[in-house]
VEXLUMTOR-318528 format. One record per residue: residue in three letters; y, x, z of N, C-alpha, C in turn. Coordinates in steps of 0.1 Angstrom, whole numbers, padded with zeros to 4 digits, always signed. Layout:
REM VEXLUMTOR-318528
alaYXZYXZYXZ
...
This chain:
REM VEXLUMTOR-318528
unk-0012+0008+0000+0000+0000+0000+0012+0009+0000
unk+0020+0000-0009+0036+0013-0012+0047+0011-0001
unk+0048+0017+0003+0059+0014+0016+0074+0007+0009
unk+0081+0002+0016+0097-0005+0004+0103+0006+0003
unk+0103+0015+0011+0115+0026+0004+0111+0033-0009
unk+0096+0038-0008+0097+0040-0023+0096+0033-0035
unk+0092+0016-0030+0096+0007-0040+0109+0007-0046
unk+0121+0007-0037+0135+0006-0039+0137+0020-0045
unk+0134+0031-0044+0136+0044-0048+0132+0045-0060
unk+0118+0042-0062+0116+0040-0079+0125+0028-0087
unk+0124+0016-0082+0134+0005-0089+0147+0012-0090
unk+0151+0019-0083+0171+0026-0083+0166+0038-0096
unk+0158+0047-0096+0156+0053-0101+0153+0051-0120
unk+0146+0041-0119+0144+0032-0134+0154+0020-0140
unk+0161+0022-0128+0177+0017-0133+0183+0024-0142
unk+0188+0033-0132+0193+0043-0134+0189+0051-0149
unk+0178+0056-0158+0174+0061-0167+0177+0048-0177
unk+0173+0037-0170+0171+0025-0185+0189+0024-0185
unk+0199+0028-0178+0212+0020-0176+0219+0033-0190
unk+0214+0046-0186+0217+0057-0189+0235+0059-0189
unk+0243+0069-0194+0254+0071-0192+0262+0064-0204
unk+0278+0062-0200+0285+0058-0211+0283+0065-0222
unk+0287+0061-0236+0287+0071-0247+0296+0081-0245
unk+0304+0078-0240+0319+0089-0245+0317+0097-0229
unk+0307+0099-0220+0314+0101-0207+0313+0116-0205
unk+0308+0120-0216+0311+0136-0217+0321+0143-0222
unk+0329+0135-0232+0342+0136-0233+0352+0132-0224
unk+0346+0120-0219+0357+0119-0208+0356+0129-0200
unk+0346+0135-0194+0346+0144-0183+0354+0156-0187
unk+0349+0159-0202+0359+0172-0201+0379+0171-0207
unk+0378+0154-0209+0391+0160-0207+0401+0156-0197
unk+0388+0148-0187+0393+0148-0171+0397+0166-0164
unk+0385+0174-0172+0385+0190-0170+0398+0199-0176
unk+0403+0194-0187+0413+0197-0199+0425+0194-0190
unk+0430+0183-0184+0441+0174-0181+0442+0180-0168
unk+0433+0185-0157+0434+0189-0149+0443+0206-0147
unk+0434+0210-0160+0441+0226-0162+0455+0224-0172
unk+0460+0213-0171+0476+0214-0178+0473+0211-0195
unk+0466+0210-0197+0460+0213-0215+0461+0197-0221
unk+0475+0194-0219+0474+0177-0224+0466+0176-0241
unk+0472+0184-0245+0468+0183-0261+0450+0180-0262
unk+0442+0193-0258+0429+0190-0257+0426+0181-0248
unk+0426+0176-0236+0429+0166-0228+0423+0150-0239
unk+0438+0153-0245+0439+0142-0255+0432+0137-0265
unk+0427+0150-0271+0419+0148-0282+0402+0142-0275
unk+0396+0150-0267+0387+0143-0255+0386+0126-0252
unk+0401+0125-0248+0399+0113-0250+0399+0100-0259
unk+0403+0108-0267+0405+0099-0277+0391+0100-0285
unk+0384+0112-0285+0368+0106-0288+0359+0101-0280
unk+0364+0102-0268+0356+0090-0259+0357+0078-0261
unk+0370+0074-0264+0375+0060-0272+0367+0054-0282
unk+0367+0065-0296+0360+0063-0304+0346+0059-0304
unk+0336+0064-0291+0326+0065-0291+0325+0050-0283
unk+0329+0048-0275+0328+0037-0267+0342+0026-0269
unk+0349+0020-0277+0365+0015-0279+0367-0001-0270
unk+0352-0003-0264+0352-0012-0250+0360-0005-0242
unk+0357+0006-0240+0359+0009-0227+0374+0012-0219
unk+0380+0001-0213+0389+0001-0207+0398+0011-0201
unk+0386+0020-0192+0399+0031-0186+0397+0044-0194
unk+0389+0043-0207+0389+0051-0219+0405+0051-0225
unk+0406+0038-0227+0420+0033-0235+0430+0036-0226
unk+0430+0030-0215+0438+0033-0204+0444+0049-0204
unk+0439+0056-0205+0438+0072-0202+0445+0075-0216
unk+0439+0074-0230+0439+0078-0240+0453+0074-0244
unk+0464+0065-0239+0475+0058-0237+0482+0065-0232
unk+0480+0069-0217+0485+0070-0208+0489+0085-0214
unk+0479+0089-0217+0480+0108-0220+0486+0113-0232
unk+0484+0104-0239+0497+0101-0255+0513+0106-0251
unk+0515+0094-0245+0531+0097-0242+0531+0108-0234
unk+0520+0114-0220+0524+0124-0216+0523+0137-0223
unk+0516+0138-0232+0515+0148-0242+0530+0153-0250
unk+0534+0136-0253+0544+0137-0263+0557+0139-0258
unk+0556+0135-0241+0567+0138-0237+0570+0156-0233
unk+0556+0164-0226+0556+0173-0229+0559+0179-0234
unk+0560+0178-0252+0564+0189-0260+0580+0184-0262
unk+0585+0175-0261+0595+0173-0259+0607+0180-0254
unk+0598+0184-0240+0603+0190-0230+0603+0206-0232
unk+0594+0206-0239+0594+0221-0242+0606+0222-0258
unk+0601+0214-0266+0616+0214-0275+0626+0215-0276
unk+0630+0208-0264+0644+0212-0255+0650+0220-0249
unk+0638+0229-0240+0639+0244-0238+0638+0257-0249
unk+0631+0255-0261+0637+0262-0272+0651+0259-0278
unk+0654+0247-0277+0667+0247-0287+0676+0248-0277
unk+0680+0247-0264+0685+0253-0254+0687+0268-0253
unk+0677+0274-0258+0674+0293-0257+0678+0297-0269
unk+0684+0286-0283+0687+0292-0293+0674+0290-0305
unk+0664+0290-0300+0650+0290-0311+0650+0276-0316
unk+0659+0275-0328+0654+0262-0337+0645+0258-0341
unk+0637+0265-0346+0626+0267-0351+0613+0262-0348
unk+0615+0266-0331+0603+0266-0326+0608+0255-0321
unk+0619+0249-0314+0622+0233-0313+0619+0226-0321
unk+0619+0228-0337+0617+0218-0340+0605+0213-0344
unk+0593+0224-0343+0580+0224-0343+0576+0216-0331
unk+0583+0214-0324+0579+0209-0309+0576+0198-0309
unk+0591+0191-0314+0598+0181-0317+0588+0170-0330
unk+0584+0178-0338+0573+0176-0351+0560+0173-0339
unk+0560+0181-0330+0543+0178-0329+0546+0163-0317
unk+0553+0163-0314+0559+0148-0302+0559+0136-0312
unk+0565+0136-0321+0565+0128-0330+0551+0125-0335
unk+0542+0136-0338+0531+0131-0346+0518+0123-0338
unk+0521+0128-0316+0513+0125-0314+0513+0109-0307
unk+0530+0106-0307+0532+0094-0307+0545+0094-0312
unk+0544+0085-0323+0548+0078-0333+0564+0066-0330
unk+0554+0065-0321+0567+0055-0311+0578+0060-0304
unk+0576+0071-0303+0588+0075-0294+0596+0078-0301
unk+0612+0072-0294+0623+0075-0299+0627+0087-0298
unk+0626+0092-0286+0633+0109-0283+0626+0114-0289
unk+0619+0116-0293+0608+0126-0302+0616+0127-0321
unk+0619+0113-0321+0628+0112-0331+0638+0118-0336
unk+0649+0113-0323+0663+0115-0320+0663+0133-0318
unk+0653+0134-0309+0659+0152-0311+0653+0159-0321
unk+0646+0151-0328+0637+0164-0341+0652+0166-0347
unk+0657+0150-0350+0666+0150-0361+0678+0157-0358
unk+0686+0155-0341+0696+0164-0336+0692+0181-0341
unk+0681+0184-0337+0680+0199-0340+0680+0203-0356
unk+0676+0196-0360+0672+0197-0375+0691+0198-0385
unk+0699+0187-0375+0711+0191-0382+0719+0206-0375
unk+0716+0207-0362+0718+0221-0356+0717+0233-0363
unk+0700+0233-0373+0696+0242-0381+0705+0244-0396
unk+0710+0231-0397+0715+0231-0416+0730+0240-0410
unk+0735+0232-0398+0750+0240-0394+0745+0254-0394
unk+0739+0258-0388+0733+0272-0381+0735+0279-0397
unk+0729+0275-0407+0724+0281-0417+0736+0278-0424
unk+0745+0270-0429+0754+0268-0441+0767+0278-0430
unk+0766+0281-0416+0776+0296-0412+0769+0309-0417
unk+0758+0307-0419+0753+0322-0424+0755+0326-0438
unk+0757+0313-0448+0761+0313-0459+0775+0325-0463
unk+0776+0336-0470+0788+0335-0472+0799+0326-0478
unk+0811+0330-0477+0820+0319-0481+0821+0324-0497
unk+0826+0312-0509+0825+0319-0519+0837+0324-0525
unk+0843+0333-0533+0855+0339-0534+0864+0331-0537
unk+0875+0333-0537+0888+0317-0539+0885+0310-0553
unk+0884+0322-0563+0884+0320-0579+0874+0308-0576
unk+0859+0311-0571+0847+0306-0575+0846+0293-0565
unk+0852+0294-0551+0850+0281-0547+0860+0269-0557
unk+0872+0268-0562+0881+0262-0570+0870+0257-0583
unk+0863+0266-0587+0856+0263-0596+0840+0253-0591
unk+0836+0256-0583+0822+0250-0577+0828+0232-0575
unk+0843+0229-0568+0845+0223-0567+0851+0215-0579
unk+0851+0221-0590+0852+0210-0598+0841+0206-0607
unk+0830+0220-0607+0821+0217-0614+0813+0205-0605
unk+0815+0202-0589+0805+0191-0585+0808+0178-0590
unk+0820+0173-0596+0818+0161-0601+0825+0158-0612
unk+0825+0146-0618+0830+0145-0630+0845+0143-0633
unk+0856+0148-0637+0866+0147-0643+0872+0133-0636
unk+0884+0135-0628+0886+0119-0626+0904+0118-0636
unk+0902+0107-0639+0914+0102-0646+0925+0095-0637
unk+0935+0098-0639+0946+0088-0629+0952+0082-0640
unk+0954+0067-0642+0959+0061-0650+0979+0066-0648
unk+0982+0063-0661+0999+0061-0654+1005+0051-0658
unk+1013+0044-0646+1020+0032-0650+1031+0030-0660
């Protein structure tokens, strides 16, 4: 005769194997591992195949949401501190990767585009100026001839 505890021990046990684990929960784990060590990006990508694998799954979505905007606000923040230090460049890569990883956000927008005219100023002062003869001349070649009627 089987005593109950090992009845209940096997029944918990053959639960457990027939229940088996979520699809995605190895992804989740590691970018519960990812998000922990500061790494939103991979973090993100983790979760967002957890999603895919399981797209029931509630605190899949939940996370995979949640970690979007902090991602995107992230590089944000870091875009700010380049174009702050002078590096356009690398702000505006920032600013590009914020935008691409949500879509929705306005600041991600607003400052790609702020930096991005920062860069055309930056660069039309590096321009030299063109000599008097040749700017008089550039300036008329830009447009067509205007006529002034006379009364």
């Amino acid at each position: 005769m089987r005593s109950p505890f090992k009845s209940i021990l096997l029944l918990t046990c053959s639960t457990l194997l027939l229940a088996g684990c979520p699809k995605g929960n190895a992804d989740f784990q590691a970018a519960k591992k990812a998000e922990a060590n500061n790494d939103l990006d991979t973090a993100l990508i983790h979760y967002e195949r957890a999603l895919r694998s399981d797209p029931r799954n509630v605190s899949y979505r939940l996370k995979a949401t949640h970690l979007r905007f902090e991602a995107a606000q992230a590089h944000v923040v870091k875009g700010q501190k380049y174009r702050d230090a002078g590096e356009l460049q690398l702000a505006v890569a920032e600013f590009e990767k914020a935008a691409a990883i949500d879509p929705s956000s306005p600041v991600a927008g607003q400052e790609l585009k702020r930096t991005m005219e920062m860069l055309a100023a930056r660069q039309a002062q590096a321009q030299p100026a063109p000599p008097e003869g040749q700017e008089r001349e550039a300036l008329l070649l830009d447009k067509p001839p205007e006529l002034i009627p006379i009364s």
